[in-house]
C-alpha positions in Angstrom: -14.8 -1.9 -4.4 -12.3 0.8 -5.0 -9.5 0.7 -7.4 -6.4 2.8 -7.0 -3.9 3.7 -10.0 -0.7 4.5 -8.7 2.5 6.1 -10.9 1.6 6.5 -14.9 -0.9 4.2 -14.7 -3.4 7.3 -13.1 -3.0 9.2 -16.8 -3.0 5.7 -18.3 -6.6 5.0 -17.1 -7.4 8.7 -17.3 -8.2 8.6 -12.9 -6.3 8.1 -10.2 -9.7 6.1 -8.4 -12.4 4.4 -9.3 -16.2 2.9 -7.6 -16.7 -0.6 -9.3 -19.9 -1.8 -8.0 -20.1 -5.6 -7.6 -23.7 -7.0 -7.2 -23.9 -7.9 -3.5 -21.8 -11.0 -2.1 -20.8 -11.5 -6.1 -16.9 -12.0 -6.3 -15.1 -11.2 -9.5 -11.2 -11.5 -10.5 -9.0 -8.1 -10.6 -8.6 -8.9 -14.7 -12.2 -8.4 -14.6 -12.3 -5.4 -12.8 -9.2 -3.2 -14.1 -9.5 -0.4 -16.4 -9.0 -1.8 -20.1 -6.4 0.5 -21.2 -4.2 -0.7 -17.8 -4.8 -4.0 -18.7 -3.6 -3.9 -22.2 0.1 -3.2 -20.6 0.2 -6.7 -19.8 0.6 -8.6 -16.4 4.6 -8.4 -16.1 3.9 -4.5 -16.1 1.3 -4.4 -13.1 2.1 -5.2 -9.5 -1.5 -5.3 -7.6 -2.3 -5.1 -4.1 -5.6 -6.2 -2.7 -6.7 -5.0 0.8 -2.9 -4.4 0.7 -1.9 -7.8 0.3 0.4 -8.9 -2.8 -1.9 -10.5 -5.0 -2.2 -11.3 -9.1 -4.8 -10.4 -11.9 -6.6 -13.4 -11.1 -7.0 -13.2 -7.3 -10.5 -13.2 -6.4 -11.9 -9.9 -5.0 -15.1 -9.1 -3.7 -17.6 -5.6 -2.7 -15.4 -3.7 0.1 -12.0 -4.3 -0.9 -9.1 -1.8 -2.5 -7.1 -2.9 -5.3 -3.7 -0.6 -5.6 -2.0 -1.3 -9.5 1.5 -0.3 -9.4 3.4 0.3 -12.5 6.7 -2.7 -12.3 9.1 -0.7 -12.0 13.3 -1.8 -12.5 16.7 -0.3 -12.6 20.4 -1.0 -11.6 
């Protein structure tokens, strides 16, 4: 599964991507997966993506897909 860090999160988790290998046809949770460091942001900081799809930290992933975290970003 590959995880993608998009924005400040790449220097946050000190990569841009990352291989995690799940043992085959095992299914985790993207809390599970993340980098530690992203995590400890908090969830109203992250906007994640899975196979491109809006999803949260506890959507179920699985070996093959791509998670993209996004840093939450706001203005006016």
């Amino acid at each position: 599964m590959r995880i993608v860090y998009l924005g400040y999160l790449s220097d946050i988790a000190g990569t841009r991507e990352e291989e995690v290998v799940l043992p085959d046809s095992k299914t985790s949770t993207v809390k599970r997966v993340l980098n530690a460091k992203v995590l400890s942001l908090g969830e109203n900081a992250l906007l994640v993506l899975v196979n491109s799809l809006p999803a949260s930290l506890n959507s179920t992933v699985k070996p093959g897909d791509t998670i993209k975290v996004l840093p939450h970003v706001g203005g006016g």
